[in-house]
DSSP file (Angstrom, degrees, kcal/mol; ACC not computed):
  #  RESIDUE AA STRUCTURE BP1 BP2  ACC     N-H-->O    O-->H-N    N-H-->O    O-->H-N    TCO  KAPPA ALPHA  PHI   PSI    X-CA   Y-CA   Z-CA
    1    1 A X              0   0    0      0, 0.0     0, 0.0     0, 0.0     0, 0.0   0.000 360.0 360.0 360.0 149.4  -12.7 -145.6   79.0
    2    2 A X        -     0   0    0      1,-0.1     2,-0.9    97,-0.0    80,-0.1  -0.334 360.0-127.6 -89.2-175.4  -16.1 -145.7   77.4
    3    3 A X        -     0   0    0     97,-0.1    97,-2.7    78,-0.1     2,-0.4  -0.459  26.5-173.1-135.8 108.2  -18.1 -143.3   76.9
    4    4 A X  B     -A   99   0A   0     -2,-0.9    78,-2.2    95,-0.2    95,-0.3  -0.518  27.5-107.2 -80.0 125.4  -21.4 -144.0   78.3
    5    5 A X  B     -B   81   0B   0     93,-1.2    90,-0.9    -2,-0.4     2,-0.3   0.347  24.3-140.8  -7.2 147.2  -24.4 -141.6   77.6
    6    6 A X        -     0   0    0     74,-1.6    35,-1.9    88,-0.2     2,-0.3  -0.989  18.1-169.8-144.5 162.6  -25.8 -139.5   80.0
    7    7 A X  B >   -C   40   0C   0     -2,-0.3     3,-3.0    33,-0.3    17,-0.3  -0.779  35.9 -60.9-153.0 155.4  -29.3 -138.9   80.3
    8    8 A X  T 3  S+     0   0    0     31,-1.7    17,-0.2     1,-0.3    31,-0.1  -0.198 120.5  25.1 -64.5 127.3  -32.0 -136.4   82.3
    9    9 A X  T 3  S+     0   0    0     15,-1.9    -1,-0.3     1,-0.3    16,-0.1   0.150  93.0 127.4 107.1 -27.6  -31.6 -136.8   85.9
   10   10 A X    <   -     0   0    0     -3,-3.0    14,-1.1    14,-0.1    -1,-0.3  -0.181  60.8 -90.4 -67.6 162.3  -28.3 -137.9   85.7
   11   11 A X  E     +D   23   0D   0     12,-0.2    81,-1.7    -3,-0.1    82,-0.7  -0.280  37.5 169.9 -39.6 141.2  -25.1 -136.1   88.0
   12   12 A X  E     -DE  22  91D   0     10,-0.6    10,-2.0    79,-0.3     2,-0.2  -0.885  29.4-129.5 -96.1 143.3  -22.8 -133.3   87.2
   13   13 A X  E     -DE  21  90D   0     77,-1.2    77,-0.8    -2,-0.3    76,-0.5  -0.627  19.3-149.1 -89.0 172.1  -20.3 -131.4   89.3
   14   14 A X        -     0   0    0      6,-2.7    74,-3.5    -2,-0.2    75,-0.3   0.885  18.0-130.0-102.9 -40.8  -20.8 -127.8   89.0
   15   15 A X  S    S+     0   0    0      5,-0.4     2,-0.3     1,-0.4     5,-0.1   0.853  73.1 112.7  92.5  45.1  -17.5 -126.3   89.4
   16   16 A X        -     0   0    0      3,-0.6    -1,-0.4     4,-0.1     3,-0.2  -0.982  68.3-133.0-132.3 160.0  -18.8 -124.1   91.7
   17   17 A X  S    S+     0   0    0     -2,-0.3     3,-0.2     1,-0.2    -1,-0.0   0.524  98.6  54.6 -58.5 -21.9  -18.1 -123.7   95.9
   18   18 A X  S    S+     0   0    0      1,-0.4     2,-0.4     2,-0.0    -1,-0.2   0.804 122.9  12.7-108.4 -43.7  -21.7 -123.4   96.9
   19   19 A X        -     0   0    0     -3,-0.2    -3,-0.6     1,-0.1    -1,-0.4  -0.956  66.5-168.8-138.4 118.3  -23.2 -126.4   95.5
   20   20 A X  S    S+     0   0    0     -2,-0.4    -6,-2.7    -3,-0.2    -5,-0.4   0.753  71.0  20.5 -80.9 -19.0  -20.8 -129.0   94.2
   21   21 A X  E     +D   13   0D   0     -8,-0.3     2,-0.3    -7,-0.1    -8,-0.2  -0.880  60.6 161.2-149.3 170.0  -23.0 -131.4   92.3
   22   22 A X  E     -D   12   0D   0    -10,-2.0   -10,-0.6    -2,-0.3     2,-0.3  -0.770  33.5-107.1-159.6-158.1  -26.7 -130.8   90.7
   23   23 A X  E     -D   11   0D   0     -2,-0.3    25,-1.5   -12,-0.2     2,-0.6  -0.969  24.9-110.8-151.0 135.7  -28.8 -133.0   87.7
   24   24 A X  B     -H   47   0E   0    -14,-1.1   -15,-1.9    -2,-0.3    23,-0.2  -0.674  39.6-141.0 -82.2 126.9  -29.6 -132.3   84.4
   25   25 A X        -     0   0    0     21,-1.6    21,-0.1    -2,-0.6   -16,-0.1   0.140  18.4 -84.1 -94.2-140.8  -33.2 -131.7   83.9
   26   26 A X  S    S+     0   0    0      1,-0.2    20,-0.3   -18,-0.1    -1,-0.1  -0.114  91.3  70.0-113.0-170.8  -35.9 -132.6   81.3
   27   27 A X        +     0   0    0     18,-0.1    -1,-0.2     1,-0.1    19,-0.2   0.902  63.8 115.7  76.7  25.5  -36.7 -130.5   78.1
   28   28 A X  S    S-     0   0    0     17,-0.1     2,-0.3    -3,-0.1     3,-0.1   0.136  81.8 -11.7-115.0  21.1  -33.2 -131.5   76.1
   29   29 A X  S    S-     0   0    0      1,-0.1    12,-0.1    13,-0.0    13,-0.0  -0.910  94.5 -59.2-178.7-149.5  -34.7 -133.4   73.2
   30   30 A X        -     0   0    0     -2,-0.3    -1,-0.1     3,-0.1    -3,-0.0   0.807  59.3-121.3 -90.6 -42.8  -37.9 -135.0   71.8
   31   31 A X  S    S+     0   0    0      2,-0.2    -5,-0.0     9,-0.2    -2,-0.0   0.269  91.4 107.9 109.8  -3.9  -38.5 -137.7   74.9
   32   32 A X        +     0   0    0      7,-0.0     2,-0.3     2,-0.0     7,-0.0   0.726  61.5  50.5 -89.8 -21.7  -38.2 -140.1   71.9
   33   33 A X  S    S+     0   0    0      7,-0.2     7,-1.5    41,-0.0     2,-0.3  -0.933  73.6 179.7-120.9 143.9  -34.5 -142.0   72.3
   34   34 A X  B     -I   39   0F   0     -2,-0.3     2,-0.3     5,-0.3     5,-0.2  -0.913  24.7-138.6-143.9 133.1  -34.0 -143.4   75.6
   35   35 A X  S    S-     0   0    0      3,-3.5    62,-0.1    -2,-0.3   -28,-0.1  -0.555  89.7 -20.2-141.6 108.5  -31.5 -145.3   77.6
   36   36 A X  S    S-     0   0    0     -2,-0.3    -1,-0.1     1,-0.1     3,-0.1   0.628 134.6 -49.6  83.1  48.9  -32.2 -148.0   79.8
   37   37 A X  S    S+     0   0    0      1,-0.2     2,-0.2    -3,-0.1    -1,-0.1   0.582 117.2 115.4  74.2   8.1  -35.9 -146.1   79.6
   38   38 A X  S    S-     0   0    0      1,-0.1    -3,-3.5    -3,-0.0    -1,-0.2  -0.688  84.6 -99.5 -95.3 156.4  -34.5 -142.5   80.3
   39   39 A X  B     -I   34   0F   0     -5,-0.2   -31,-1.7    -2,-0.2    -5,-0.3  -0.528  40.5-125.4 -85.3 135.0  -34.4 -139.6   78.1
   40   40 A X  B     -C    7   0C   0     -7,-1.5   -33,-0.3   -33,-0.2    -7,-0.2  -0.713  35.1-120.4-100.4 139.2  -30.2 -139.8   76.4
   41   41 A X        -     0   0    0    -35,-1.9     2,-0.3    -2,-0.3    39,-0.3  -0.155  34.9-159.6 -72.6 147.1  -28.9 -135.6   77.5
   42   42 A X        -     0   0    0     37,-0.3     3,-0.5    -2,-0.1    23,-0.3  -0.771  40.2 -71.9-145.7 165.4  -27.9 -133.8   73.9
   43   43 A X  S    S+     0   0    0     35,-1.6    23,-0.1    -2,-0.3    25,-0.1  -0.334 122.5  36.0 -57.1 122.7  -26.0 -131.2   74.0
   44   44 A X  S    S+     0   0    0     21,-1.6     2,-0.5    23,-0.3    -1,-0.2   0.740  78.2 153.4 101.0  24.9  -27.8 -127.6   75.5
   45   45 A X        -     0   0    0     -3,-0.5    20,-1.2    20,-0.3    -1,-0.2  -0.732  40.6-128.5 -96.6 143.2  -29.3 -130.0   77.5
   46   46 A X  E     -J   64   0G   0     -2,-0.5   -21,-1.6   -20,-0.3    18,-0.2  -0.270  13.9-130.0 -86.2 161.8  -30.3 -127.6   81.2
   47   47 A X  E     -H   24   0G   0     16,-2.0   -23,-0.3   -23,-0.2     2,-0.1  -0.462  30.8 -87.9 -96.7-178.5  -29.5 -128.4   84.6
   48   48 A X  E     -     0   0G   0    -25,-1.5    15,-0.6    -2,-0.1     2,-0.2  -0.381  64.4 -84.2 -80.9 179.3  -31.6 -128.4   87.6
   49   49 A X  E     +J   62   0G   0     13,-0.2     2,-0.4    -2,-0.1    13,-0.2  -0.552  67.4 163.3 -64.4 133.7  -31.7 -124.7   89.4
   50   50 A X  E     -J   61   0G   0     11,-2.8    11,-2.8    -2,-0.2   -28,-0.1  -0.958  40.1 -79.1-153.8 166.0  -28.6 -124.3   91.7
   51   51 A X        -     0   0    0     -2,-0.4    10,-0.4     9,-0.3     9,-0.2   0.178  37.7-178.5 -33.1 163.9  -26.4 -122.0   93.5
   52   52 A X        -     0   0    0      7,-0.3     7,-0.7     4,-0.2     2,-0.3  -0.682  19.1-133.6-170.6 126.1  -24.1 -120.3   91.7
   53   53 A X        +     0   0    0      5,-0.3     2,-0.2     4,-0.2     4,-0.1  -0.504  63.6  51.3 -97.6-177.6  -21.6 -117.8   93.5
   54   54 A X  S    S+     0   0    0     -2,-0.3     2,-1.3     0, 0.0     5,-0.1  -0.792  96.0  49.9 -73.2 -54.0  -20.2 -114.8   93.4
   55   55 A X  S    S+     0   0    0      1,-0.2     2,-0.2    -2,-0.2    -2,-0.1  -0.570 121.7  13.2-124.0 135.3  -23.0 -112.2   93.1
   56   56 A X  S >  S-     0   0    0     -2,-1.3     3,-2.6     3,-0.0    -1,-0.2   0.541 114.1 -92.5-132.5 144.7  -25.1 -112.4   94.7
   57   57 A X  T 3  S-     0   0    0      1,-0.3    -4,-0.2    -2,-0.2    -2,-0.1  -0.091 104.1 -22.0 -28.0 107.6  -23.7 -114.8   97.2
   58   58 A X  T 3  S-     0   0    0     -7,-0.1    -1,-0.3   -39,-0.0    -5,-0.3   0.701  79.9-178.7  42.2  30.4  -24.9 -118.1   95.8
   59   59 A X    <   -     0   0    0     -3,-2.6    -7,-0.3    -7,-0.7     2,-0.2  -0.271  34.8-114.7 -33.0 147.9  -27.9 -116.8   93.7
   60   60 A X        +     0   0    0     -9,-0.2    -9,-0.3   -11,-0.0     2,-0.3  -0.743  44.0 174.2-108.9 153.5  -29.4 -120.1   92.0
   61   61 A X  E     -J   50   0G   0    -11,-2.8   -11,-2.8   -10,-0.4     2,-0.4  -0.816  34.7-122.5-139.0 172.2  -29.2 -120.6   88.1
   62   62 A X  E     +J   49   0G   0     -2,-0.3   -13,-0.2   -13,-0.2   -14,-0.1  -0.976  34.4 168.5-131.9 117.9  -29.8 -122.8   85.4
   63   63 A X  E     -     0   0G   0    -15,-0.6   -16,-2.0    -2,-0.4     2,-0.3  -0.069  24.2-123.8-102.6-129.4  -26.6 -123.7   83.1
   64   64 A X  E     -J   46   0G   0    -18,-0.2    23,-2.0    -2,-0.0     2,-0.3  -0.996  25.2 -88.0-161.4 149.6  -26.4 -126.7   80.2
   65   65 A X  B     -F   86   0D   0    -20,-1.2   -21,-1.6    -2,-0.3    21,-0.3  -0.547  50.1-151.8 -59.5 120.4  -24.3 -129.8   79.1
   66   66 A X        +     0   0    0     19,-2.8    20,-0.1    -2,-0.3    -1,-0.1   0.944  50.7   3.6 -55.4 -68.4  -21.8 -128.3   77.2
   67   67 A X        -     0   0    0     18,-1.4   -23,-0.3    14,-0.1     2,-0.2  -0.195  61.9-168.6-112.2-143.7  -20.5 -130.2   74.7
   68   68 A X        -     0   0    0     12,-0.1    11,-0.2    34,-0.1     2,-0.2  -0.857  39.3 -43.0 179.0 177.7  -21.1 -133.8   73.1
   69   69 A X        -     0   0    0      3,-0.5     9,-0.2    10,-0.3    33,-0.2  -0.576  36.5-147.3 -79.6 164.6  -20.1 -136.4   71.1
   70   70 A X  S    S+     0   0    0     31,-0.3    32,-0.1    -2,-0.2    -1,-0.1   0.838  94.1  39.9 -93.6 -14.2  -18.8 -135.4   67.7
   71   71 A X  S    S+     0   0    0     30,-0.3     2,-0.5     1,-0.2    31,-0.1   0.756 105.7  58.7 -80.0 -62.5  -20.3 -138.6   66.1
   72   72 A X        +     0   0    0     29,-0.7     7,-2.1     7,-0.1    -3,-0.5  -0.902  58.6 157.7-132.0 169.2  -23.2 -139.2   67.4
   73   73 A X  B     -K   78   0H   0     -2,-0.5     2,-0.4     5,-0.3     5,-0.3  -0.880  29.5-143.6-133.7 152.8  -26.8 -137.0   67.7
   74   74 A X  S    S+     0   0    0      3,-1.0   -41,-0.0    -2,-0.3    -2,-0.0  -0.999  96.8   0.6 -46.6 101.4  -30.3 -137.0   68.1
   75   75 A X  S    S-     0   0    0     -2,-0.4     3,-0.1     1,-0.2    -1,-0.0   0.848 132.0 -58.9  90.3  18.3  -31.8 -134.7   66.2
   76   76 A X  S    S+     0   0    0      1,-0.1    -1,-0.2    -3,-0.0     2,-0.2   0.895 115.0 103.8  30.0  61.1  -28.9 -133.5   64.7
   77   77 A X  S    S-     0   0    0      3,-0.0    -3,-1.0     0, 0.0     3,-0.1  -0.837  78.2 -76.8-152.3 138.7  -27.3 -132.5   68.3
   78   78 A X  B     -K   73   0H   0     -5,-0.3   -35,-1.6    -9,-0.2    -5,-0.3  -0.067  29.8-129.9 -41.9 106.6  -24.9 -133.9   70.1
   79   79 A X        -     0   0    0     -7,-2.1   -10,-0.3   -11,-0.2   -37,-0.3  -0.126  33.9-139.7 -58.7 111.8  -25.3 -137.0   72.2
   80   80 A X        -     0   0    0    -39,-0.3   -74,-1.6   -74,-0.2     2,-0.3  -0.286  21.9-168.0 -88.2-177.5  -23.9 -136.0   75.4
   81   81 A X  B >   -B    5   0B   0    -76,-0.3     3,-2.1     1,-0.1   -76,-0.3  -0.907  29.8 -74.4-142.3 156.8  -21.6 -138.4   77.6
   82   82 A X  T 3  S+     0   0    0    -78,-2.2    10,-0.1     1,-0.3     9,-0.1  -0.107 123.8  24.8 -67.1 162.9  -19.8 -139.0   81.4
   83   83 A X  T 3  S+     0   0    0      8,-1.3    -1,-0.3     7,-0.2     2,-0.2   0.517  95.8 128.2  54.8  10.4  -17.1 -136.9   81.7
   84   84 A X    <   -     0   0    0     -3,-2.1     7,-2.1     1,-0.1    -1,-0.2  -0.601  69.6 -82.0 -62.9 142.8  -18.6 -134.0   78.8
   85   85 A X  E     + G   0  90D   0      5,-0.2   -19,-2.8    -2,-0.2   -18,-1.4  -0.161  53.2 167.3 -60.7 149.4  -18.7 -130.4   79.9
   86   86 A X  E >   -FG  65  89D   0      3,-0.6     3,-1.7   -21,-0.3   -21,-0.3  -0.912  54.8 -29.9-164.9 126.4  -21.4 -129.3   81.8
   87   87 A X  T 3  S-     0   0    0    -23,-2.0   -21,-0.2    -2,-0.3   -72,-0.2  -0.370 127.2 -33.6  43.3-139.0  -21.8 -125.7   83.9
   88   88 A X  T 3  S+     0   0    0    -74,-3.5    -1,-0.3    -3,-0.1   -73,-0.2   0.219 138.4  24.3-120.9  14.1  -18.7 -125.0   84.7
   89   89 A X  E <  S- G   0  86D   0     -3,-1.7    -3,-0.6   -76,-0.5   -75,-0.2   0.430  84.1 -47.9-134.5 -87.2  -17.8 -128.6   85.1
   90   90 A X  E     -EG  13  85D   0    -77,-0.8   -77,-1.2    -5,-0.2    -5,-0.2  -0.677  28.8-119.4-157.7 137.7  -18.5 -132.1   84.3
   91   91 A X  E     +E   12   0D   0     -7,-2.1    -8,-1.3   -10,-0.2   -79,-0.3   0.110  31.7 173.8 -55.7 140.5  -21.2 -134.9   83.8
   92   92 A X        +     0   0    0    -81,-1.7     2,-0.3   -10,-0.1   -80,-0.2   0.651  55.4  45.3-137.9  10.6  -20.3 -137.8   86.2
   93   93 A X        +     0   0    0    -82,-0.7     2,-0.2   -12,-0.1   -10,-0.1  -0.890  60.4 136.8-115.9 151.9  -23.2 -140.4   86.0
   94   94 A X        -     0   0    0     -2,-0.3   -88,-0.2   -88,-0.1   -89,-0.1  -0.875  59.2 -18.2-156.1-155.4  -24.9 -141.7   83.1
   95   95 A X        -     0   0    0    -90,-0.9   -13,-0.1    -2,-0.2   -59,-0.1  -0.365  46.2-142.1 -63.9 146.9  -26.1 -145.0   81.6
   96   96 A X  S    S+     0   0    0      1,-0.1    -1,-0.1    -2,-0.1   -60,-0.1   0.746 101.4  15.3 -98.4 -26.0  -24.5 -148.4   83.5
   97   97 A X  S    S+     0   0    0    -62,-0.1     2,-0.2     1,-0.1    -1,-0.1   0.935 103.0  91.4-116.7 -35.9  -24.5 -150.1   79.5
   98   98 A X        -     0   0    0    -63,-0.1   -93,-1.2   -93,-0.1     2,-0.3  -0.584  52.5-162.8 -98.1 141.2  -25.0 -147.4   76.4
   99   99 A X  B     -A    4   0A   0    -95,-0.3     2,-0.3    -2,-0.2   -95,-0.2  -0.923  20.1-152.2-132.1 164.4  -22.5 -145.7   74.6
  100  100 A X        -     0   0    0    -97,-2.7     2,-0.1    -2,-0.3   -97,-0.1  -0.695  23.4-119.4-120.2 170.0  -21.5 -143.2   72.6
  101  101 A X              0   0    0     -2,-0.3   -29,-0.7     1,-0.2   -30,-0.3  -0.534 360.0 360.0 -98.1 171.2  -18.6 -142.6   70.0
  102  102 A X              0   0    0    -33,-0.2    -1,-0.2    -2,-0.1   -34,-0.1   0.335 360.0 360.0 -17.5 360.0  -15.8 -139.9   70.3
């Protein structure tokens, strides 16, 4: 499979019961590398505000794309990609065409 980029605004699931799926939002890099005219997710990159259980019952937080590629960076950090960790689960949208290596 490849491993296509992912990028602010794109999907993740959360791994949590209360809200299954969220977006990573904006602030993860310079704004300067882009894919398909969106800002490419690095590693640390934040999520939108969500839910988050247990206490308080579904309190909202902000987590981060976890990991990355090991290969390539912006900015000497890690490009992230579908299927990289992210909160307590995993990106699941990105770019339809760009990719990134291992």
């Amino acid at each position: 499979m490849a491993n296509f980029v992912v990028r602010t605004g794109d999907t993740l699931s959360t791994g949590h019961g209360c809200v299954g799926t969220t977006t990573l939002g904006g602030d993860n890099q310079d704004g300067t590398v882009h894919a398909n005219g969106i800002d490419i997710a690095v590693k640390g990159a934040p999520t939108v505000s969500h839910e988050f259980p247990p206490n308080p019952p579904c309190a909202p937080h902000v987590a981060q794309l976890n990991v990355g590629s090991s290969t390539v960076w912006i900015n000497g950090i890690e490009v992230g990609r579908i299927d990289d960790s992210a909160d307590a689960g995993q990106m699941t949208t990105g770019s339809p065409d760009v990719t990134a290596g291992p």
